[in-house]
N, C-alpha and C positions, 0 to 999 in steps of 0.2 A: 504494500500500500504506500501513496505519496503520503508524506508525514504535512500534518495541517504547516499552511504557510508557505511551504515549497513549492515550486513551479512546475505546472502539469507537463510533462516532456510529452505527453499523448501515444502515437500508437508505436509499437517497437519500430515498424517499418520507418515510420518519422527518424524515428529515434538513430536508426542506422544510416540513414543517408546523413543526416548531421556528424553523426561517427567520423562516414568515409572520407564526408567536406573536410572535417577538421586533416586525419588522417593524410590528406592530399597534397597540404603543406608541406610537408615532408618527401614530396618527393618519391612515395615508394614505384613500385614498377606496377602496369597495369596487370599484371598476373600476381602479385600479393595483396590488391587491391579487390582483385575477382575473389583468391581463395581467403580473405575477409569474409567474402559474400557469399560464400558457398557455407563458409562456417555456423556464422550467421544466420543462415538461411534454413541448414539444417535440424538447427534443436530449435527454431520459431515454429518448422513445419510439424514437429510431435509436440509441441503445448499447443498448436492450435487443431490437434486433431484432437487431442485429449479433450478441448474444450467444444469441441463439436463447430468449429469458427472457422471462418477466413483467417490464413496468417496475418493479412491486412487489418482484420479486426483486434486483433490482440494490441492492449496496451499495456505498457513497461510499466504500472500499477500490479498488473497481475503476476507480474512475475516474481512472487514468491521463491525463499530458498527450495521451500518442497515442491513446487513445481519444476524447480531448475533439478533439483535432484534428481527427479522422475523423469524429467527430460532425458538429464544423459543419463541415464541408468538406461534407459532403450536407446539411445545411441551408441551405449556402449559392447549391446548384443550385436550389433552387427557391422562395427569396428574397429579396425588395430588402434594400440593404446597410442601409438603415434597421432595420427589423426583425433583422438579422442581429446590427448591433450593440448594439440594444436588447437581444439574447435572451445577450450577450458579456458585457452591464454587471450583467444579471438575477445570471448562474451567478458570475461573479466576487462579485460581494456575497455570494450564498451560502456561497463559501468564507472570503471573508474572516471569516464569521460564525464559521463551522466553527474557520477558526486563531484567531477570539478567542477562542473557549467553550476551547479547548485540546484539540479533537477530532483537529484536524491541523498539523505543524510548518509546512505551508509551501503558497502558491494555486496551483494549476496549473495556473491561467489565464493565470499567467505566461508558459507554452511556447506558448496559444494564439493565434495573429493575430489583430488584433480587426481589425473592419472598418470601414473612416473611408470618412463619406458627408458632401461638401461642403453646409454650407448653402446653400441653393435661395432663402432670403429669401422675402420675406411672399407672401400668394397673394393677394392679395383679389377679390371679384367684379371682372370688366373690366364697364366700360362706367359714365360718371358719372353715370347715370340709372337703376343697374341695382337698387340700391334699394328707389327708391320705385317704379318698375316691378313689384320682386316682393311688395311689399306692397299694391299696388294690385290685383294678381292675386289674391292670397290671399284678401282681402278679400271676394272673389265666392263663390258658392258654386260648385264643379265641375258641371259638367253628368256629365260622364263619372263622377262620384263613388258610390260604390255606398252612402256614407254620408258624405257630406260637413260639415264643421264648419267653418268658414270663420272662427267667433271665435278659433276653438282656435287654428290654424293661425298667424292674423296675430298672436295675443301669444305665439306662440312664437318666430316669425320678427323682432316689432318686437324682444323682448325678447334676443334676440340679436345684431341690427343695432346695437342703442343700448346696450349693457351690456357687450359683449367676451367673456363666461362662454365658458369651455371647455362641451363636454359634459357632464364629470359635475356640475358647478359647476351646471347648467341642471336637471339630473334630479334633484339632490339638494332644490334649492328648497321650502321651503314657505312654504305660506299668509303665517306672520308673518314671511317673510324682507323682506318689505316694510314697511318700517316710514315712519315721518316722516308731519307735519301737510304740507298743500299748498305746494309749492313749496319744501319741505323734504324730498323721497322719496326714501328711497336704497333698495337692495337689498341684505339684508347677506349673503354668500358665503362659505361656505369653503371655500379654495382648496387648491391642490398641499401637500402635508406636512402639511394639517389647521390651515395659514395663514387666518386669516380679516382680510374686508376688507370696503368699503359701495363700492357705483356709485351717484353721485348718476344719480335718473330723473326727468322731466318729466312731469306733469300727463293729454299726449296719450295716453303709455305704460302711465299708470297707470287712464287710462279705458279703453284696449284691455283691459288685465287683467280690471279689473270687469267689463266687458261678457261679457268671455268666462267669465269665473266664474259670470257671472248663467245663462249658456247651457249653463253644468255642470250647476244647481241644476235647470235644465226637464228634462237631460234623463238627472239619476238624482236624482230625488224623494225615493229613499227615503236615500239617502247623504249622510251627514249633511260639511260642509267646516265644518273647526276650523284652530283658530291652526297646529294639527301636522298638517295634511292637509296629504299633497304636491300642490303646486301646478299640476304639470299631468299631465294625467291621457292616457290611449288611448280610444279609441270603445268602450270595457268598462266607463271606469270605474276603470281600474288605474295603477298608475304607468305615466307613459310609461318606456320603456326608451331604450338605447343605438341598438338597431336601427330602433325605431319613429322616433326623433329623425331618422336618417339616412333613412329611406322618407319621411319628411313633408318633409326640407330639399329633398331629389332629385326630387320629385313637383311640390314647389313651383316651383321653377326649371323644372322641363320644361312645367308648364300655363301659364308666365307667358312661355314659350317665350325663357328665357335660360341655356337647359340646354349651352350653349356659351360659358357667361360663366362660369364658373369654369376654376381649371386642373387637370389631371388630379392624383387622389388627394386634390385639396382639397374638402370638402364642409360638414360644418359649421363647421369650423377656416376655413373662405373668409369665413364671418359675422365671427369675432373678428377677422381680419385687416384685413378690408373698415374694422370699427370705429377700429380701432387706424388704419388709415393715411389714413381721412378726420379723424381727431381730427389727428395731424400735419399734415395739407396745411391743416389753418386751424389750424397755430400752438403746439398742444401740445407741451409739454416731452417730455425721456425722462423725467425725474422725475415730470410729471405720469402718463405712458402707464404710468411702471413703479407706480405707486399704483393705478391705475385696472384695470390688467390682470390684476396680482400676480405678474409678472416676480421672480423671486429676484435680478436681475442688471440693472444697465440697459443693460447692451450689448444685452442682446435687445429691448431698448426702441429701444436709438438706431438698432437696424434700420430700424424704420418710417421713423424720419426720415430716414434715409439712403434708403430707396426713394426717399419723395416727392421727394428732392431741394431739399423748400421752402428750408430754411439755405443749402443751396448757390448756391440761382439768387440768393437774397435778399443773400448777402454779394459773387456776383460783380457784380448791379446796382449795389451800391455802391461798387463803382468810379469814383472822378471823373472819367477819361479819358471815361466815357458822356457827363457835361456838356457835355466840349472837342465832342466828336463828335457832340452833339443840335446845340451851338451853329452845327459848320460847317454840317451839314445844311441848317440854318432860313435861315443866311446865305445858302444856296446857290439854296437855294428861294424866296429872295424877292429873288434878282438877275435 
């Protein structure tokens, strides 16, 4: 209930676009803006079936702790805790919006359990050839392919392999996000919260692009690419999307036959990983990964380095009892 005095916010639906306006200011990407909405959207749709109502009709009065409970309590039967908690941290923010504006005295997400999902640590492709394997595949055109693009395909895959880009980081790309003279190229990005940052790129990655660009230009003539054309496009001609990204990563891996080389739920997130923890295994800092990746944090950087283990084996060789014990070895071996 609104406590006497307090300001009617009205229907939750009100109430979340206000959220998203505020939210906006900040710059995030329109795909953490969507899955906002999706969260949102979600546990409105079971209190307002509960209530027998339009989602539309439901107002942020109603939403008691026991109905939030009850909410995600059936959101939680047919959810991983991931998502469960993501859609936890969604409606919390929202309220907390609500008690800054002075809509409500107090969160009552407070009464709700949130859901804690251990870190699982980095996914990356298995297999140390799995790679240049799948760029080697890409590279051909599909026979099975009902329209196959095979430039498109490997600067989308190089360009993920060698760069770390999240998804929307990738979809967001344009033309001049490439910038720099030879042996100077970086990709400039912007990341999570509307962070921006450059990946230095090599010379190899930056011929794959051209090529594939040149292969845009055959085959839509009339579609003119500028500094502000998004950089990769679908078999239309259109921005690639979110979905399109995921059917081309998942197609890739299955025609290059290492569609068992990622780990389940990992898909284009397996490309950043794969980057990030071959950058570690030859040597990279957390400070460098958290630069290069756009880590707010470098504990999620010194992940990687804790996967590969390189620091660890590297400081337990240098142990000098190895000397004492190569020494007796050699002695022993040549008695």
């Amino acid at each position: 209930m609104i406590p006497v005095g307090e300001p009617d916010p009205g229907t939750v639906a009100q109430a979340v676009e206000s959220f998203l306006s505020a939210r906006a200011a900040a710059k995030p990407s329109p795909h953490t803006l969507a899955a906002y909405r999706r969260d949102l959207a979600g546990i409105l749709a079971i209190v307002a079936a509960r209530a027998g109502c339009d989602a539309a009709e439901v107002t942020v009065g109603e939403l008691a702790p026991r109905v939030l409970r009850d909410a995600f309590g059936t959101f939680a039967a047919t959810h991983a805790k991931a998502s469960i908690s993501r859609a936890w941290s969604t409606w919390n923010q929202l309220f907390g919006f609500l008690v800054a504006d002075g809509y409500l005295d107090g969160n009552p997400m407070a009464a709700v359990p949130k859901a804690h999902h251990a870190s699982t640590g980095p996914k990356p492709l298995t297999g140390s050839d799995t790679p240049e394997r799948l760029l080697a595949s890409a590279a051909l055109p599909r026979t099975n392919a009902r329209n196959p693009w095979p430039q498109r395909d490997l600067a989308v895959l190089a360009t993920l392999l060698l760069t770390g880009l999240r998804s929307a980081e990738l979809l967001s790309l344009k033309v001049s996000s490439i910038t720099g003279n030879p042996g100077e190229r970086r990709i400039r990005v912007t990341g999570k919260g509307g962070k921006s940052r450059s990946v230095p790129i090599e010379e190899p990655l930056h011929q794959v692009i051209t090529t594939y660009l040149d292969s845009r230009r055959e085959r839509f003539p009339t579609k003119r690419i500028g500094a502000r054309s998004v950089l990769f496009v679908d078999h239309h001609g259109q921005p690639l999307q979110r979905g399109g990204l995921q059917y081309l990563v998942e197609t890739s891996l299955r025609a290059a036959g290492l569609g068992d080389h990622r780990s389940p739920g990992a898909l284009v997130h397996a490309m950043r990983h794969t980057y990030a923890t071959t950058l570690a295994e030859n040597g990279a800092t957390a400070r460098e990964l958290m630069t290069l990746l756009g880590h707010a944090s470098m504990t999620t950087s010194q992940n990687y380095i804790d996967a590969t283990a390189v620091e660890q084996r590297r400081a337990a060789a240098a142990n000098p009892t190895y000397r004492s014990l190569d020494s007796l070895t050699n002695t022993a071996q040549s008695s």
